[in-house]
C-alpha angles and dihedrals in degrees: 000000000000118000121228106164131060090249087051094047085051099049091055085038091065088030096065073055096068112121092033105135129191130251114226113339117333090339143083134129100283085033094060091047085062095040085048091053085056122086088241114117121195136153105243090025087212143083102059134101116288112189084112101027084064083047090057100042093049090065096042083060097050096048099260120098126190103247099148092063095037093245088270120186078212109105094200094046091055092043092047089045084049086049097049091040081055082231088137117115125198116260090240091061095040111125138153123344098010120133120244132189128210122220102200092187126067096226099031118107095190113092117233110202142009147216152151127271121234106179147013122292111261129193086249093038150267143280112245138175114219143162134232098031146096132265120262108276084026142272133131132341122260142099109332145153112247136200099215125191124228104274135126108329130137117196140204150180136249100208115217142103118197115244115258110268108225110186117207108236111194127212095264101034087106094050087043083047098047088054091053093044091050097053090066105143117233129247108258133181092255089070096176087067096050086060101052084055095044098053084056100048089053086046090051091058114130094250084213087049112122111270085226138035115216130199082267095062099034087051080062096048093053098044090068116284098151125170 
């Protein structure tokens, strides 16, 4: 599924997380990256739990943080900012990339957990992405998809779309790409070596170079365009 939307960034952002695992309780060295993106300060900024903290983190990477909700490692306070925003959506209208809390007691109005959405909610439940949890049939905490049943959640949307990126090609850029392209080194048996030269050559790309290269401009490459 493509992402188009910050909440939906975020979601495969956390998602690319899934198997990391802490390192002692609450804490471990990916743990504490996500534990060091939420408004939280501690000395040490470990050792707490981090189902909100990844949220958060998610969005900082993504280009998106959570100011509005002042990018809390509370569950409930994020929930409670989201709420007064009116950020919150129906359960029956949540969908990728939305944010859903989890109540785990039957009186408690204070949500417990969170998580993103992935897919659609469905009657036998939904596909979610969350921190600080175990994988389903059980193991260690950590990042994890997880096929959740229909119980207490609220959820709620973080608004935003990235602006469109345009990038400026100039009238050479194909001719400035075809010599880099060309200089491509060959695969030899020292293959240490061939990476060193390969690093370099992609170091070496034209940044305003076209992403992709169609039948019209290959046509040109093979027709003789050398450095």
């Amino acid at each position: 599924m493509a992402a188009e939307t910050y909440a939906e960034l975020a979601a495969s952002c956390l998602r690319r997380e899934v198997g990391v695992v802490e390192v002692g309780d609450n804490t471990g060295p990916r743990i504490k990256v996500y534990q060091a993106a939420d408004g939280l300060r501690m000395s040490p900024d470990t050792g707490y739990p981090y189902c909100a903290a990844g949220v958060d983190w998610a969005f900082e990477e993504v280009g998106r943080p959570l100011v509005e909700l002042q990018e809390s490692a509370s569950v409930g306070l994020l929930l409670s900012a989201a709420t007064k925003h009116k950020w919150n959506v129906p359960r029956n209208e949540a969908r990728f990339g939305d944010c859903v809390c989890f109540y785990w007691g039957t009186q408690d109005d204070w949500p417990d957990h969170i998580g993103f959405v992935l897919e659609r909610i469905a009657p036998n439940g939904f596909l979610t992405v969350e921190a600080n949890t175990t994988p389903d049939g059980g193991g260690r905490e950590g990042v994890w998809t997880k096929r959740r049943g229909i119980e207490r959640m609220t959820f709620f949307r973080v608004p935003g779309v990235p602006p469109e990126r345009k990038i400026q090609v100039a009238p050479d850029a194909f001719e400035r790409w075809a010599a880099w392209y060309l200089k491509k080194p060959k695969r030899p048996p020292r293959i240490a070596k061939y990476e060193a030269e390969h690093k370099a050559w992609l170091a070496a790309r034209p940044e305003d170079a076209p992403r992709k290269i169609d039948d019209k401009w290959w046509m040109r490459l093979v027709d003789g365009i050398k450095p």
